[in-house]
C-alpha positions in Angstrom: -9.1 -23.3 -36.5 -10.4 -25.8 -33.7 -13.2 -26.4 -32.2 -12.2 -26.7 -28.6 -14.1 -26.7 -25.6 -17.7 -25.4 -25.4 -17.9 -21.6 -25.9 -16.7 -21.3 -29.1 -14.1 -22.0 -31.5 -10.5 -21.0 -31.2 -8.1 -20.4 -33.6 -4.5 -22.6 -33.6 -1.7 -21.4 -36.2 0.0 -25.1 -35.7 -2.9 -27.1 -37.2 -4.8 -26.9 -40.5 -8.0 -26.8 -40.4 -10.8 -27.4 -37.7 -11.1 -30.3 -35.0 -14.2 -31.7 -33.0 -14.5 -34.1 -29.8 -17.7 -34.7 -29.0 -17.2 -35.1 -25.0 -16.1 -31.8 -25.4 -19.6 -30.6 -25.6 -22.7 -31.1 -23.3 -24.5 -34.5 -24.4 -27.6 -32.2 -25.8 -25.4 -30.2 -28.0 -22.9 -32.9 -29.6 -24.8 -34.0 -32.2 -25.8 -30.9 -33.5 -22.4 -29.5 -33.5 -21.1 -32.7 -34.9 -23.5 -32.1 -37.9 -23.0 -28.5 -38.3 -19.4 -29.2 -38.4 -19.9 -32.6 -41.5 -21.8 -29.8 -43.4 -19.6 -27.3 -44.1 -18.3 -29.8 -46.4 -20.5 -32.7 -47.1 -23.8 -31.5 -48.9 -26.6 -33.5 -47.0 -28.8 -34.1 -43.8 -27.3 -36.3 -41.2 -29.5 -37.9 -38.9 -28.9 -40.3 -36.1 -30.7 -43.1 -34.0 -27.9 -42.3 -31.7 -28.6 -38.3 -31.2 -29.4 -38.1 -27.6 -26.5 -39.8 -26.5 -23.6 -39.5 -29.5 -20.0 -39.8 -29.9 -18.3 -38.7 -32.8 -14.4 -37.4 -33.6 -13.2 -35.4 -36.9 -10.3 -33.4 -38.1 -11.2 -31.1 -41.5 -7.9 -30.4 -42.6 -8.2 -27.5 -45.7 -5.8 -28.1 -48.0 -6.9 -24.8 -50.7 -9.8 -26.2 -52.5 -9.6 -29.9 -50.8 -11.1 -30.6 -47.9 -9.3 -34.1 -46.3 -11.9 -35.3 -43.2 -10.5 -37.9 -40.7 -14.1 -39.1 -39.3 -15.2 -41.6 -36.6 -18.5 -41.5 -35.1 -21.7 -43.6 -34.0 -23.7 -44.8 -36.8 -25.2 -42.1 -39.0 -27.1 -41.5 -42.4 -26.3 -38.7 -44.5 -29.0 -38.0 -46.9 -29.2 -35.7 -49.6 -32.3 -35.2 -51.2 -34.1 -34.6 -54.4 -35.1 -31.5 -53.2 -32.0 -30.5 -51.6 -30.3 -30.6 -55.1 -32.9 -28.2 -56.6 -32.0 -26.1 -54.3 -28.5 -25.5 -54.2 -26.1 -27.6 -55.6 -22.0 -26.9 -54.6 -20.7 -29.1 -57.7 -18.9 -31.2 -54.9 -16.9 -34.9 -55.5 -17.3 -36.7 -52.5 -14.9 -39.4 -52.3 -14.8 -41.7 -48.9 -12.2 -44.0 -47.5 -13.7 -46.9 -45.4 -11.5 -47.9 -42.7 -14.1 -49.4 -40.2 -17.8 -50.5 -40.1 -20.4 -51.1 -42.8 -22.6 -48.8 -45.0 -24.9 -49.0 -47.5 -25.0 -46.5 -50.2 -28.0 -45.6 -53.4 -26.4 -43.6 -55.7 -27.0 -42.5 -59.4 -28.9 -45.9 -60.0 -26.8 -48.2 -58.0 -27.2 -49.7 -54.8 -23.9 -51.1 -52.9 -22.7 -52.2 -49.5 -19.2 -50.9 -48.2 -16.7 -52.5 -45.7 -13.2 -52.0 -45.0 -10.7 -50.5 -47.0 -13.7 -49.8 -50.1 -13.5 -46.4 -51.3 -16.8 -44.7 -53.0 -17.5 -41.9 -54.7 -20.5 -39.4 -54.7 -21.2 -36.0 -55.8 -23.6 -33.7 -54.9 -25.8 -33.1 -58.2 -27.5 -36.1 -57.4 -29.4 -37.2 -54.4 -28.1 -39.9 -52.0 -28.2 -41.9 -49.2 -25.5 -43.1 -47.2 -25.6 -45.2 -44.1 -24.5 -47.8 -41.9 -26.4 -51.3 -42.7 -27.6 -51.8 -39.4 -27.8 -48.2 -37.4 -28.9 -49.2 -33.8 -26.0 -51.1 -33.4 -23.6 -48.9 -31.2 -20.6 -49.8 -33.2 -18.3 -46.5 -34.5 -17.5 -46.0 -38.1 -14.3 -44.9 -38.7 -13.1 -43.4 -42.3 -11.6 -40.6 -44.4 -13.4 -38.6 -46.6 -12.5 -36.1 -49.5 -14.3 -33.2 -50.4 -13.4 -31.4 -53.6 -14.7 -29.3 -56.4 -16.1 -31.5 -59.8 -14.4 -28.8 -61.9 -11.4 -29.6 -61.0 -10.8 -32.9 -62.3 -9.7 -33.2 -65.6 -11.7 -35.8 -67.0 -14.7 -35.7 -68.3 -18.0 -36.0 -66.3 -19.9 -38.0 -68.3 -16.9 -40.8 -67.7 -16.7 -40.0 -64.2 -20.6 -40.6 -63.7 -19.7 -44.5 -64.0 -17.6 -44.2 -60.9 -20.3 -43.0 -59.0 -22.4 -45.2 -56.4 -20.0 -48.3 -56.2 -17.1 -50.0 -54.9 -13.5 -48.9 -56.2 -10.4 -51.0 -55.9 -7.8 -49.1 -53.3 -5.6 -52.3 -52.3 -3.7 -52.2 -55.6 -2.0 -49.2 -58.1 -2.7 -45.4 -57.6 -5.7 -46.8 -55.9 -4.0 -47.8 -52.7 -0.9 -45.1 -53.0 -4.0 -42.9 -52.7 -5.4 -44.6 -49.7 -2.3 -45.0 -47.9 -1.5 -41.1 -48.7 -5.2 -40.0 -47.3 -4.9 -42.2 -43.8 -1.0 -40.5 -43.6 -2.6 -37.1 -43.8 -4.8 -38.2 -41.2 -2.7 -39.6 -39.4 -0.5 -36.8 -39.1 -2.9 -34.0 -39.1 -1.3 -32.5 -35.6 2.1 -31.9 -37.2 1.2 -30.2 -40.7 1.8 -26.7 -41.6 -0.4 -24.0 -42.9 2.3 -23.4 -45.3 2.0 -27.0 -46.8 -1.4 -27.0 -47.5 -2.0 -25.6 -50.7 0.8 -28.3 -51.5 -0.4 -31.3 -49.9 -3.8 -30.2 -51.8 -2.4 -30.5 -55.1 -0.9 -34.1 -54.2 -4.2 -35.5 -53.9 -6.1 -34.2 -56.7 -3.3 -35.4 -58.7 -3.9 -38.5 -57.2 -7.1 -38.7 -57.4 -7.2 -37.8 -61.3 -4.8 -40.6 -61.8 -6.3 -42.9 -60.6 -10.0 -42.3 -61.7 -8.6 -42.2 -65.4 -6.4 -45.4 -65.0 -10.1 -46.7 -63.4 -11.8 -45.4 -66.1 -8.3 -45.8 -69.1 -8.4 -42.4 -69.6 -4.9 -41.6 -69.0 -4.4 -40.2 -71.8 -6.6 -37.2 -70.5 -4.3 -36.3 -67.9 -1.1 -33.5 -68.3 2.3 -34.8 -68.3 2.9 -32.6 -65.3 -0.3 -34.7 -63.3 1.8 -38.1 -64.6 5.0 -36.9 -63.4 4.0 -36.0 -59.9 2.2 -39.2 -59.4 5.4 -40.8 -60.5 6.9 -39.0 -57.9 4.0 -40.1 -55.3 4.7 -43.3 -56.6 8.2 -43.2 -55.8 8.4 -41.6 -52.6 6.0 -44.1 -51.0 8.5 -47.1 -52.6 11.1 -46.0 -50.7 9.4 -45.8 -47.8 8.3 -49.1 -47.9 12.2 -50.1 -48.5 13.7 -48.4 -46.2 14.9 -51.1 -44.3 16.7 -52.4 -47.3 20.0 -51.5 -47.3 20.5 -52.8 -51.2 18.0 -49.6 -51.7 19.7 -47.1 -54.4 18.7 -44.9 -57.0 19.6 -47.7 -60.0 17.2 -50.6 -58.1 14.5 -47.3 -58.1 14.6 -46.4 -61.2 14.0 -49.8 -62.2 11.4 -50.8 -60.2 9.6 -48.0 -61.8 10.5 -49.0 -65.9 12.1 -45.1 -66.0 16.1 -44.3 -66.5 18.0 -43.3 -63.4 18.9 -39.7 -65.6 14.7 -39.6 -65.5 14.5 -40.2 -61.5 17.3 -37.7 -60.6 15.7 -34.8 -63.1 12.2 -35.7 -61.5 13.1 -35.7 -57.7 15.4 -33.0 -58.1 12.2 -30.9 -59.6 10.1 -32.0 -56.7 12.7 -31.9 -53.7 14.1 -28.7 -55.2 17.4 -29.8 -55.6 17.8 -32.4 -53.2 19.3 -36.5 -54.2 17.1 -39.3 -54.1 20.5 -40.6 -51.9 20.2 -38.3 -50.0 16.4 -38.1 -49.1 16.6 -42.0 -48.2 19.3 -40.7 -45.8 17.4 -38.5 -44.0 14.4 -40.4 -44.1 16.6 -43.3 -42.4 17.7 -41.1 -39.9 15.2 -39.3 -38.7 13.3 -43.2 -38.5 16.4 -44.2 -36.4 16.3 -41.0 -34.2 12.5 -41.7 -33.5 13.5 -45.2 -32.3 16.6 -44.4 -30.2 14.1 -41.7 -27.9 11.7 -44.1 -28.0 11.6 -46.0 -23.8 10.4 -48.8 -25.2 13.0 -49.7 -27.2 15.8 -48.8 -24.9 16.7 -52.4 -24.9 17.5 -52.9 -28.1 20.4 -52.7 -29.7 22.1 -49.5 -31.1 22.9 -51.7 -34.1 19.9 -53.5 -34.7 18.3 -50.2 -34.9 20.6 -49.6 -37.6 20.4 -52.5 -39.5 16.5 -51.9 -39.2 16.5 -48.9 -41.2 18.9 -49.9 -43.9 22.4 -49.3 -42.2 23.9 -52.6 -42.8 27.0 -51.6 -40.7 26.9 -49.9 -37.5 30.2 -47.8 -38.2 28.4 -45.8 -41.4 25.4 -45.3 -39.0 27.4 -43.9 -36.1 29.1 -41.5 -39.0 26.0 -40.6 -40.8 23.8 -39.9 -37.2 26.9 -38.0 -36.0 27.1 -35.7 -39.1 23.4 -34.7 -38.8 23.2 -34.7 -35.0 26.5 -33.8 -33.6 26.7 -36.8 -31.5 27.2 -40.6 -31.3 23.6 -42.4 -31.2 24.6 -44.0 -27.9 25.1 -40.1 -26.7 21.7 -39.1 -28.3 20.1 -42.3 -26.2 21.5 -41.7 -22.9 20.4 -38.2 -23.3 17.0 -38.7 -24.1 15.5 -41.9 -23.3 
């Protein structure tokens, strides 16, 4: 579901969720839409010094219970009072991704400033405010928030309550496999599925239960099925930082993660139903090399350099391997398509 030009909202089977532009609406109507369409999710009052004249941008994708919200707007405060928890409370996490500006946030007792790359957490049984440090500058914030029910975390409250109102660490461990997997799903919110969302939903409350209880060295807490798929998270996004390495194989993997290479096959195998790690790094590397032969502003370089960049250190297993899967040479495939 989209929201698309003004007259209402129509419905597109290719996306997940609902999308907003704000030019796409008169000037005296974005703001309200804008905030109509942050609280479905988010469980507070936004208010502006930027209302009469706003610009604002976000994708909702709805991933089962999840809710993943790529956001970037003109300062804002979102508020959620006292009052407003008497009255209703949805039992909501709200975890957000920083990724441009600075905000302020007073939370369960704590006061803290955000820039960058800081991830915080919030939830709505308690009030709070949340907003940029300076909000008559005309500067956009730009982040990605998660929405998500409290009872689905499996750890307890109590423990989770000193996450709340602060800075957490995402350059480093689950932390940053999580951030890098929320931006990706932002990123790539045009191409995903209907069908994957219940998935891709599962992913990051995984995720996220990791990584609160290695914040919190709770681990123990967690299933062995919640471990394992992290694992996997942990794994995939390995490889696809390696990529380029041709010396990447299942044995180096397997190591780089302290597990045996009987444990990695079993694991992937569960999680790609059936498919090789070998395999998956093929593909992965091909597709990557498909996307850069169609690409015009690479046409100048090299058919081999293209495969030595993805991990084929010689252009002869490339030209094999792309013909296999394509049904052409990759010099074909360029002429024909660039």
């Amino acid at each position: 579901m989209s929201v698309g030009a003004p007259g209402g909202i129509g419905v597109g089977t290719e996306m997940i969720g609902t999308s907003f532009r704000s030019e796409d609406w008169p000037a005296e109507e974005r703001f309200d839409r804008w905030r109509e369409l942050v609280g479905r999710t988010r469980s507070s009052e936004s208010v502006s010094a930027h209302a009469a004249d706003f610009w604002g941008d976000i994708r909702l994708l709805e991933l089962g219970p999840v809710t993943v919200m790529r956001m970037s707007f003109l300062p804002t405060r979102f508020r959620r009072s006292p009052e407003m928890v008497r009255r209703s409370d949805p039992e909501l996490y709200h975890l957000s991704l920083l990724l441009d500006g600075e905000l302020g946030l007073e939370h369960a007792g704590r006061n803290s400033r955000f820039g960058p790359h800081d991830l915080h957490l919030v939830e709505s049984s308690r009030p709070y405010d949340l907003g940029p440090t300076d909000d008559r500058e005309r500067r956009a914030v730009k982040g990605v928030g998660v929405d998500f029910p409290k009872a689905l975390l499996p750890l307890p409250p109590h423990r989770v309550h000193e996450l709340l109102g602060q800075g957490l660490p995402g350059q480093e461990g689950v932390g940053a496999l999580l951030a890098e997997f929320l931006v990706g799903l932002a990123r790539q919110a045009e191409t995903l599925q209907p069908a994957d969302a219940r998935r891709l939903g599962t992913v990051v409350l995984d995720l996220l239960a990791a990584w609160f209880a290695q914040l919190m060295d709770t681990e123990a807490a967690l299933s062995p099925e919640t471990r394992q798929k992290v694992t996997v998270e942990r794994i995939l996004a390995f490889i696809r930082q390696n990529l380029h390495d041709p010396e990447l194989t299942p044995p180096v993997i397997a190591a780089a993660h302290h597990i045996s290479l009987s444990y990695l096959h079993r694991i992937f195998q569960q999680r790609s139903q059936g498919e090789t790690v070998a395999a998956w790094i093929r593909k992965r590397r091909l597709e990557g090399a498909r996307r850069d032969l169609a690409d015009p502003s690479l046409h100048g370089t090299p058919i081999h350099a293209i495969a030595a960049r993805w991990g084929f250190s010689r252009a002869s297993d490339f030209t094999r391997a792309f013909r296999a899967v394509h049904g052409q040479s990759p010099r074909e495939f360029r002429l024909r398509t660039v």
